[in-house]
N, C-alpha and C positions, 0 to 999 in steps of 0.2 A: 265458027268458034263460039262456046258457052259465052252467055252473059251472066259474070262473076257478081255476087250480092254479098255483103257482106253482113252478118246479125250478130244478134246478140246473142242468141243459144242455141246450140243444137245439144241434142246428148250426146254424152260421152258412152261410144261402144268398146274402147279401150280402158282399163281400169289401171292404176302404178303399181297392182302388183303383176302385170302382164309383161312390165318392162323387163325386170330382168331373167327372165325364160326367154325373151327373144333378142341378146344382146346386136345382133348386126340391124335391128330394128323392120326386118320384114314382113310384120303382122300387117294383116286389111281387117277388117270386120264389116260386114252388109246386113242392113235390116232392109227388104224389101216389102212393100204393101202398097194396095191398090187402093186407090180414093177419087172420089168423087170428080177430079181433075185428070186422073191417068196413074200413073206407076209412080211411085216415090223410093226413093233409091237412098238411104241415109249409111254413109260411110263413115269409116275412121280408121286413120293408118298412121303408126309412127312417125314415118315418112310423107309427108302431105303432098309433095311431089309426085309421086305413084300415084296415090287414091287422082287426085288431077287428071294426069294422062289416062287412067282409065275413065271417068266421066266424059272425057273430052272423046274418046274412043268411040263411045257408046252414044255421041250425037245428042248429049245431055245440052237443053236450052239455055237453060238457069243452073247453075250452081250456086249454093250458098255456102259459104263460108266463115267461118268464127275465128275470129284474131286469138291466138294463145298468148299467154302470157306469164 
């Protein structure tokens, strides 16, 4: 199981005008790139539940995470 971090910022790959073009909320968005530590994987999904089980899928160590508010 990921060990969950929780920060202060990640980007926003989701913008509020993406919301309503996708009312049942099942957009993801992925920016992938390769760094000097391995593969970075920065997501974002309406639904934070999804973008989750996918990472957790994909045998991700660390996830981090941003409290919305």
């Amino acid at each position: 199981m990921a060990d969950y971090h929780f920060v202060q910022h990640l980007p926003d790959l989701i913008q509020p005008e993406d919301y309503p073009g996708d009312p049942m909320g099942r957009r993801l968005r992925f920016r992938i790139r390769a760094t000097e530590e391995g593969v970075e994987l920065l997501g974002d999904a309406m639904r934070p539940e999804t973008l989750e089980k996918l990472l957790e899928a994909l045998d991700a160590d660390v996830i981090e995470q941003m409290l919305c508010g």
